[in-house]
N, C-alpha and C positions, 0 to 999 in steps of 0.2 A: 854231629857237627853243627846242625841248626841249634840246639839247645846251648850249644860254646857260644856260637856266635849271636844269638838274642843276650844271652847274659849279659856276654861283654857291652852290648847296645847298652842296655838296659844301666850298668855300671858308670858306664861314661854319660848317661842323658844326668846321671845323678851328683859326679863328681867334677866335671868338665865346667859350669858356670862359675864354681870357687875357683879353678885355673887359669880362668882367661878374664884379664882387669873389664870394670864393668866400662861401658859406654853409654854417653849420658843418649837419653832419649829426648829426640827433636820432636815438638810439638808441630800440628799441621791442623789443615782443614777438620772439623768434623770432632775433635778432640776435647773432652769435655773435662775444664780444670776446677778444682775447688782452692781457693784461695785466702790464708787466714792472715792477718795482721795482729801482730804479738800485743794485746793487752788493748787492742780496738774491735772489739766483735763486731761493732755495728759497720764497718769495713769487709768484712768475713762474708765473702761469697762464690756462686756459683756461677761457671761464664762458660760459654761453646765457643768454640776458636770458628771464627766464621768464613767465610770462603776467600776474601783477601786477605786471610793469615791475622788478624785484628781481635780485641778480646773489648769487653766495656770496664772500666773499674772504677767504683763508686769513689767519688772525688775529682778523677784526674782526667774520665773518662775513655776515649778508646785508646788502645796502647798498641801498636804495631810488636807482635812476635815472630814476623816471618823469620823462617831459618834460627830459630833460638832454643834452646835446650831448657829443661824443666828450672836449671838453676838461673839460666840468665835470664826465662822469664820473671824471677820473682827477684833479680836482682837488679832489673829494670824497673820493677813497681816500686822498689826502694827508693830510687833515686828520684824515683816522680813524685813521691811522697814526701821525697824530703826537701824538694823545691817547693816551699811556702806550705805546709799540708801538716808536716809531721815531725818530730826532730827525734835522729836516728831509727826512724822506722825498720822492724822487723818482719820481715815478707815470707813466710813459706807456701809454696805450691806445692800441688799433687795433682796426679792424671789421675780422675775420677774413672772414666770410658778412653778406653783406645778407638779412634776412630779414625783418624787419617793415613794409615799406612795399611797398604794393601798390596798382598805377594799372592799370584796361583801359582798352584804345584799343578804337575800331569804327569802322567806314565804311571808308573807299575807303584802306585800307593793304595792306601784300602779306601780310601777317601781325599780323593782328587777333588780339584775347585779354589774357590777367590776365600782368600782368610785373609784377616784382617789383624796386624801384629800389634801385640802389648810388649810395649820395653822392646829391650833388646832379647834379640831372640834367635840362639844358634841354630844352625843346618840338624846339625841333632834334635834341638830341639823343637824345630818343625816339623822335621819327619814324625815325630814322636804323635806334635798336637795333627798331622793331617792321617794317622790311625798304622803307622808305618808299614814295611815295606810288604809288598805280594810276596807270595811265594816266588814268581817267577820273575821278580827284580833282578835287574844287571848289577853291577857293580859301579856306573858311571851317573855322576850327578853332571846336569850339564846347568849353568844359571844364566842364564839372561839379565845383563845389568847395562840400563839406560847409564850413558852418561850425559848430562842435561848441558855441559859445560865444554865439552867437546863433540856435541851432537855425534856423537854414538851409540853404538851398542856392544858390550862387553860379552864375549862367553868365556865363563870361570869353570872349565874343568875336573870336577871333584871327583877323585880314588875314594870307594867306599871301604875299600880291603884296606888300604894305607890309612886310614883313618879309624876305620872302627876294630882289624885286627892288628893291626900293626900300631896302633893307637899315636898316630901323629895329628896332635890336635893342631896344631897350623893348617890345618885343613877345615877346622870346624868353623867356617868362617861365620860371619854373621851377616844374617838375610837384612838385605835392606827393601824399602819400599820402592813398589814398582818391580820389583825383580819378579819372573817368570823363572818355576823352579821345574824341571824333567826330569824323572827317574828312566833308564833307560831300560829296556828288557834286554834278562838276561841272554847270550848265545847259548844254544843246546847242540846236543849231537843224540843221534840212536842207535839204540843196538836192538836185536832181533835175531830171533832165530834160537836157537839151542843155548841160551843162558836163563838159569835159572829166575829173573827178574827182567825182563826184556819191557822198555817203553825211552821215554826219553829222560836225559838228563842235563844237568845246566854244566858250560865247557868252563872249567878251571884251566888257570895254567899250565901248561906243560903237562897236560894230559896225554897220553900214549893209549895206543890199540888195547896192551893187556892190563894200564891199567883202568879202562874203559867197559872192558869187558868184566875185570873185577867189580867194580862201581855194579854193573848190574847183576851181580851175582854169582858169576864165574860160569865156566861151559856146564853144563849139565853133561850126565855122561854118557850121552848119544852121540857128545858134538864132536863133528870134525876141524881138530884144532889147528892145523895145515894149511884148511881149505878158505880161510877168514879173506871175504871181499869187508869191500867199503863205495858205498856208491858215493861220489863226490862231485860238487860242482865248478866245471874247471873252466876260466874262461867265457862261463854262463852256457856252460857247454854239461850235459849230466854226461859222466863217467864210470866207469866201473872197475877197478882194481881190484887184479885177482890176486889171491897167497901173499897178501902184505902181511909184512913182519909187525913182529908184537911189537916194537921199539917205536914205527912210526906214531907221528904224531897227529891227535887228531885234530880236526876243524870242526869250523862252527857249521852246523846244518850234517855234517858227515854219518851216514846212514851203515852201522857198522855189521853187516851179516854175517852169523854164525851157522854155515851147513849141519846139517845133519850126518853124518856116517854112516857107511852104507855095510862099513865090515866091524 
């Protein structure tokens, strides 16, 4: 089942950016553009977006970019160029260095920490570049998104099963800057006792006793299949339930014992 599902990871980190229309990238602090004018080289330079969002360009000199996208800034130089400078001036930019947007992940990745985003960059494909998920990953992305304009804070609930097996890419959202990303660890349950594989394992849906006990192996043939407790926590209270049935369903932390038999 792990090898289904890295695949399928793996399919979708490759086919998912052709799906979903591109988003231009807003330039910021720290971002370092190279700028050419069509058939003026001596124009053609390199510039660092500086901390009040401001770039220098030879002729016009500083040009305000705050909150501008790679094509409006170079659709800005045009027009600055073309007041007294230049007649129909042709401007393309390029982000040389990603430097101004910056997302941390934490929880259950192989390499948690502050990254720093190029382009636009899906949940896929973050997880991908922060060394993807642990073994012991949950299924639940949780993100943190500032909103600057309603002075909040946004949590965007991400299904990793609805998105990566059930393949509903409206979920692949796209990471933006500032955002604080958590992978959450997975719920487990154990079994013990007279099954062939006894240790813990990660709680799927609608998991039940027998097929829990499958999962780890099945009774070995000492066990007494009759006598199946589950120690549980109820109420913050530990429990013990004796002779539960195969059908019940299990829970997160649920400690499934398999006796031995004595005839």
């Amino acid at each position: 089942m792990r090898k289904i599902y890295l695949s399928v990871f793996s399919i979708l980190l490759i086919i998912l950016p052709s799906l979903i229309g591109a988003v231009e990238y807003t330039v910021g602090d720290g971002d370092i553009l190279d700028i050419k004018v069509y058939e003026n080289d001596d124009l053609t330079t390199t510039v660092r977006v500086s901390a009040n969002d401001t770039i220098r360009v030879p002729l016009i000199g500083e040009v305000d970019v705050a909150n501008l996208t790679v094509s409006e800034v170079a659709s800005r130089i045009e027009k600055l160029l073309a007041d007294g400078y230049l007649v129909n001036p042709q401007v393309d930019v390029f982000v040389k260095e990603y430097r101004s947007k910056k997302v941390i992940i934490l929880g259950q990745v192989n390499r948690p920490g502050l990254y720093e985003l190029q382009g636009k960059t899906t949940l896929l494909e973050f997880l991908s570049k922060a060394g993807g998920l642990t073994t012991d990953a949950g299924s639940i992305v949780t993100i943190k998104r500032k909103i600057p304009e309603e002075n909040e804070t946004d949590n965007i609930i991400i299904d990793l099963n609805r998105l990566v097996k059930d393949g509903d890419t409206t979920l692949n959202v796209t990471i933006r800057d500032g955002d604080s990303v958590y992978i959450s660890k997975a719920d487990v349950y154990y079994v013990s006792g007279e099954v062939n594989k006894p240790g813990y394992y990660k709680l799927e849906k609608e998991i039940t006793i027998i097929k829990a006990i499958t999962t780890a192996g099945g009774f070995t043939k000492i066990a007494s299949k009759g006598k199946v407790k589950v120690n549980r926590v109820v109420d913050g209270e530990q429990k013990v339930l004796e002779n539960v049935k195969m059908d019940m369903p299990v829970l997160a932390d649920d400690v499934i014992i398999v006796p031995e038999s004595f005839f």
